[in-house]
LUMFI-36656 format. One line per 8 residues: number of its first residue (from 0); for each residue x, y, z of C-alpha. Coordinates in steps of 0.5 Angstrom, whole numbers. Layout:
! residues N
NUM = X Y Z; ...
This chain:
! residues 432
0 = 74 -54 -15; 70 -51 -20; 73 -45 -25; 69 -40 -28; 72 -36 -34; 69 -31 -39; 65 -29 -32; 60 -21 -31
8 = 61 -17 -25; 56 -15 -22; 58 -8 -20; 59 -2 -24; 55 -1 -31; 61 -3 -34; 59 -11 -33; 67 -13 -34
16 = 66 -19 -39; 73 -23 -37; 73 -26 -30; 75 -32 -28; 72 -34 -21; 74 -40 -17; 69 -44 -14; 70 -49 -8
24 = 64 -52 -4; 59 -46 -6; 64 -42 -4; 67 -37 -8; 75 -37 -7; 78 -32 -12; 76 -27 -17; 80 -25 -23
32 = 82 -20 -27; 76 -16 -23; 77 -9 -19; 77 -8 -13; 70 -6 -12; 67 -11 -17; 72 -18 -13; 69 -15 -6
40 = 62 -14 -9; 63 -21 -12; 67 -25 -6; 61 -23 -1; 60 -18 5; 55 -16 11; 50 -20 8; 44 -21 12
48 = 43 -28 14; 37 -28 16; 29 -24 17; 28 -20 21; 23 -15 23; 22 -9 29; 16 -6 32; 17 1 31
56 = 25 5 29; 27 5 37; 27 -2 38; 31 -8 37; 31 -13 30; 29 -19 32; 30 -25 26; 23 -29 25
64 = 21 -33 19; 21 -31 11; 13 -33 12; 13 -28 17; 17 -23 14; 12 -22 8; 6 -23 10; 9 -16 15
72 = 11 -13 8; 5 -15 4; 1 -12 10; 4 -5 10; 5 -5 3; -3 -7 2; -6 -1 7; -1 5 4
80 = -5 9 1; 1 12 -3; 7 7 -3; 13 8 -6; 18 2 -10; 25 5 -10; 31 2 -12; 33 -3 -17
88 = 39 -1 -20; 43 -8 -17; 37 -13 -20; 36 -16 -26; 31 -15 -31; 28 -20 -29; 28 -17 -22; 25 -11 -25
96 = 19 -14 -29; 17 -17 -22; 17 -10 -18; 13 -6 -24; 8 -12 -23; 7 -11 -15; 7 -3 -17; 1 -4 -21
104 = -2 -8 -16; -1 -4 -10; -3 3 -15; 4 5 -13; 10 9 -15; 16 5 -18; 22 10 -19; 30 7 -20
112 = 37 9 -16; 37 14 -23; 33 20 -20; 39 22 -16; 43 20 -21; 42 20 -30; 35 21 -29; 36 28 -32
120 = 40 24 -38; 34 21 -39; 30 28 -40; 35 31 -44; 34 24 -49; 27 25 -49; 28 32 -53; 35 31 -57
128 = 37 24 -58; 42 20 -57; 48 20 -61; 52 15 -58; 55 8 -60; 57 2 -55; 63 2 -52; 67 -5 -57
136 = 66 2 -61; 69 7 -57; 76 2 -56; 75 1 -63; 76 7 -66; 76 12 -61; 82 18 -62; 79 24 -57
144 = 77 22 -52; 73 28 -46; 70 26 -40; 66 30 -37; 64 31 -30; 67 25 -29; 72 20 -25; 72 13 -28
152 = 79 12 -24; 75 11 -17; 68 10 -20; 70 6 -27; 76 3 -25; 76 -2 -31; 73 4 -36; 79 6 -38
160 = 83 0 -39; 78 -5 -42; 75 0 -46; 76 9 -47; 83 10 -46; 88 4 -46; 85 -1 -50; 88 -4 -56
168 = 83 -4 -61; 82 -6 -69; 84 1 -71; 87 4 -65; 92 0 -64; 97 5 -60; 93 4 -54; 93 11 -50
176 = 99 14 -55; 94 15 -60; 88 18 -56; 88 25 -53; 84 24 -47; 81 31 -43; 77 32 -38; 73 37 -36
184 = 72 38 -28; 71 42 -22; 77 40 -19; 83 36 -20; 81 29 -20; 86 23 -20; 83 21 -27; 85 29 -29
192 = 92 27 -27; 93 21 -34; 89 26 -37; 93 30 -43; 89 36 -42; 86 38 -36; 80 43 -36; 78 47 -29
200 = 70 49 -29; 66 53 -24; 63 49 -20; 55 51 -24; 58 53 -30; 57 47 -36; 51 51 -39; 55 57 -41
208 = 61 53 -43; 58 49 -48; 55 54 -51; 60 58 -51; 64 52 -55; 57 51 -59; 58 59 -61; 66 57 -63
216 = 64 51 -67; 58 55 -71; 63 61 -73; 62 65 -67; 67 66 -62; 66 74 -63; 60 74 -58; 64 69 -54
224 = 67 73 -48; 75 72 -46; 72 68 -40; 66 63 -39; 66 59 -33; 73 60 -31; 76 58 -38; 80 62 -43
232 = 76 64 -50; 84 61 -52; 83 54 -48; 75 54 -51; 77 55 -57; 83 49 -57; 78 44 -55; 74 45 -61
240 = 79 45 -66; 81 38 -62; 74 36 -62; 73 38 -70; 79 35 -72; 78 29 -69; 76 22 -73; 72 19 -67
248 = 71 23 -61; 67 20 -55; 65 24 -50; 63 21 -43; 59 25 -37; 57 24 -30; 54 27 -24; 58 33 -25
256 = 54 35 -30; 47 31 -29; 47 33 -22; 49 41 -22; 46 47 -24; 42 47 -30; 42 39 -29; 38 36 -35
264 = 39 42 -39; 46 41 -39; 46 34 -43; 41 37 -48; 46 43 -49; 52 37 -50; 48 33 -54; 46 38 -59
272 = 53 40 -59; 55 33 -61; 50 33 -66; 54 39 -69; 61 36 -69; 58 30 -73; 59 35 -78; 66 34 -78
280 = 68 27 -76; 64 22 -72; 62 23 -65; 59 20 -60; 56 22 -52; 54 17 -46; 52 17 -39; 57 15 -34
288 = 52 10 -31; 53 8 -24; 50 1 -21; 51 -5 -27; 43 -6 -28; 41 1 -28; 40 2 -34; 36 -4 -35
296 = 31 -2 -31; 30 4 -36; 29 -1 -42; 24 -5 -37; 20 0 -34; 20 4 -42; 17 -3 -45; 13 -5 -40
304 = 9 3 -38; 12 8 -44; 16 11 -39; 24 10 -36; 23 11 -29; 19 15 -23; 11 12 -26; 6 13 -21
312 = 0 7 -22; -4 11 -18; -10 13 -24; -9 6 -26; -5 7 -32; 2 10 -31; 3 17 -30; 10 21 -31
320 = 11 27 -29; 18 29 -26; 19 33 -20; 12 31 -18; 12 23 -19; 20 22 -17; 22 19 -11; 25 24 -7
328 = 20 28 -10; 14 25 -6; 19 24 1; 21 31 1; 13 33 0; 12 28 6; 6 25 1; 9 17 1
336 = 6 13 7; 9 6 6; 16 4 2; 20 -1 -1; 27 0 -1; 29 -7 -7; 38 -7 -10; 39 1 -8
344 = 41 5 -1; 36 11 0; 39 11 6; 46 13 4; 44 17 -2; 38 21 -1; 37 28 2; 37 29 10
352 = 30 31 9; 27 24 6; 31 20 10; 28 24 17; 21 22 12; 23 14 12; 25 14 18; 17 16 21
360 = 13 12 16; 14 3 15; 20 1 11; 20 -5 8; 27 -7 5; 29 -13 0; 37 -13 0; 43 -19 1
368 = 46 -13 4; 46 -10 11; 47 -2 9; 44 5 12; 37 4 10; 37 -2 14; 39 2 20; 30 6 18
376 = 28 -1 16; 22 -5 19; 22 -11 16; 28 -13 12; 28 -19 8; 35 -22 6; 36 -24 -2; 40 -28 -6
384 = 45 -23 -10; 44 -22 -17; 49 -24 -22; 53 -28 -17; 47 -33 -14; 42 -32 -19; 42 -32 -27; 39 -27 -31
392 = 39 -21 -36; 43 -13 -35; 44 -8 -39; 51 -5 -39; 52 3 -39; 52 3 -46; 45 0 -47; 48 -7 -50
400 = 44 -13 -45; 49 -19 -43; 46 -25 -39; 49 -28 -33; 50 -33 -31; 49 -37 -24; 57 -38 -20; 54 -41 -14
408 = 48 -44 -11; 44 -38 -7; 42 -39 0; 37 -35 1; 31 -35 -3; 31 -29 -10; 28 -23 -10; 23 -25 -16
416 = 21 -31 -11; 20 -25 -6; 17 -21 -9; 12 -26 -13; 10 -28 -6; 8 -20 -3; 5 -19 -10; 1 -26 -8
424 = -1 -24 -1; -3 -17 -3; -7 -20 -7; -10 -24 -2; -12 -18 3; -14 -15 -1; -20 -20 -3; -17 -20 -10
């Protein structure tokens, strides 16, 4: 028996630094200190064990060889005349690097889990910054506390406790007692229900209601009306006054705000309007980030293309262009002929629209995990899991990169070694 202490969870993009994980025979037998999701993502479960390959979407999987599974995917890979390679967000770095150097290979299109999610995040950074701090900050220091559009209680179980609302820290020593914590939401969230003020949105309306608390905090609540959004002038008002007088505020949003109306726009309105409150304490904005390496496919594709996500490599340089390179961009206009779903599930997560193009056209899937795109796959090539088989490097929603290490032996081969060898038979046919 082996014990692992000072362990990452490899499930949301807290990356929980604390576990214990006891080992026995390569077997993992018990997970401490994680959430439920992080300890069943941990412990193992509907993994693949083998490759398997079918002839066309109405057949049956049948198991065959890794040799035969990637030379199928190469093959499929190397005659599209516009693949796409999506995925990424349950990988490591060093998974991305690997993916980025295929998608040059192939003149494809690379896009992350992050289109469907905090990809507008991304463009509203682009244009206003971002003024934000790491969450040890937040624990630290943190006395109002907003979360916006966002759930942590189901998506974040561990949020709150380690790092936003609970924590002790070096200058929060009263934990909960000594932060006010609010949340803005469509609906009266479980999150909502710890919360000591609770305010209820229109569905659509975060625009207008930041402005209208931008208008309040710049010395203009007479052109506010009495309602914005479904929210009193007098409810808008507290809220800034709290905000104003707070000596370090933090404000975390979700998909209800990336993924509503006005979408990237949303977030560059709240990030101009805690640059504002800057003028009065110190104020901080992150992105809920969902999968634990989503945000570090970001900082790789950026290093590596001058771009975070969706680059076509098609011209032969990277091109960016959001709402024409995006993944559900090039799907809905059925302009893709060939796929790689790698560490995401398009399958479960995109519009009926993409998932009916997926389903007529070669999918190749690269996943430790059985999950609904294997059910639109052609060739599905099983993987060693990431942060529990495989070591490697992850960057928390935060942005701060922490390494994993290795908990038991892989049984299945990595995704850098899959994807090294596709990249090296793509080559192969195409006489390179």
């Amino acid at each position: 028996m082996a014990v692992i202490t000072d362990a990452l969870c490899p499930f949301c993009g807290c990356v929980c630094d604390d576990l214990t994980i006891v080992t026995e025979n390569n077997k993992i037998t018990e997970v401490k200190h994680a959430c439920k999701l992080g300890a069943a993502k941990i412990m193992g479960h509907h993994r693949i064990k083998a490759p398997m390959m079918r002839k066309d979407k109405h057949s049956d999987f049948k198991e065959v060889s890794y040799d035969e599974a990637i030379n199928e995917a190469a093959a499929i890979l190397a005659s599209s005349k516009r693949p796409l390679l999506y995925g990424w967000a349950s990988a490591l770095c060093e998974v991305h690097k690997k993916g980025i150097l295929l998608a040059e290979e192939l003149g494809a299109i690379i896009d992350n889990t992050a289109t469907v999610c905090h990809a507008p995040s991304t463009l509203a950074v682009h244009e206003k910054g971002l003024p934000t701090s790491t969450l040890g900050q937040v624990k630290n220091r943190a006395d109002v506390v907003v979360f916006w559009g966002s759930n942590p209680v189901h998506a974040h179980p561990r949020h709150m406790g380690r790092y936003s609302v609970f924590a002790k820290g070096f200058f929060s020593e009263k934990g909960r007692k000594g932060r006010k914590v609010i949340v803005v939401d469509v609906r009266k969230t479980d999150t909502a229900n710890i919360a000591d003020e609770y305010i209820q949105i229109q569905q659509g309306s975060d625009y207008m209601v930041i402005s209208a608390l931008r208008a309040i905090l710049s010395g203009h609540a007479d052109v506010v009306p009495e309602t914005v959004g479904g929210i009193s002038k007098e409810q808008l008002s507290k809220l800034v006054e709290t905000m104003k007088a707070a000596r370090f505020g933090a404000v975390f949003f979700g998909m209800g705000l990336t993924q509503s109306q006005g979408r990237y726009k949303n977030i560059d309105n709240a990030i101009s309007l805690i640059t504002e409150l800057n003028s009065f304490g110190k104020h901080v904005i992150m992105p809920m980030r969902g999968h634990y390496n989503v945000a570090g496919f970001g900082q790789v594709c950026s290093w590596e293309t001058g771009f975070a996500t969706a680059v076509d490599f098609s011209r032969g340089a990277p091109y960016y262009n959001p709402g024409e390179t995006a993944a559900n961009d090039l799907l809905m206009r059925k302009e893709t002929d060939a796929a790689m779903i790698i560490a995401g599930d398009a399958g479960a997560h995109f519009p009926a629209d993409s998932v009916r193009h997926l389903a007529k056209i070669p999918v190749v899937q690269v996943d430790p995990y059985w999950n609904p795109t294997t059910e639109v796959a052609n060739v599905v090539i099983p993987v060693a899991i990431c942060g529990v088989e495989v070591e490697g490097t992850a960057y928390r929603m935060d942005g701060v990169s922490l390494r994993f290490r290795k908990m038991i032996e892989p049984t299945h081969p990595t995704d850098i070694e899959i994807l090294e060898k596709i990249t090296e038979r793509v080559r192969e046919l195409r006489g390179e």
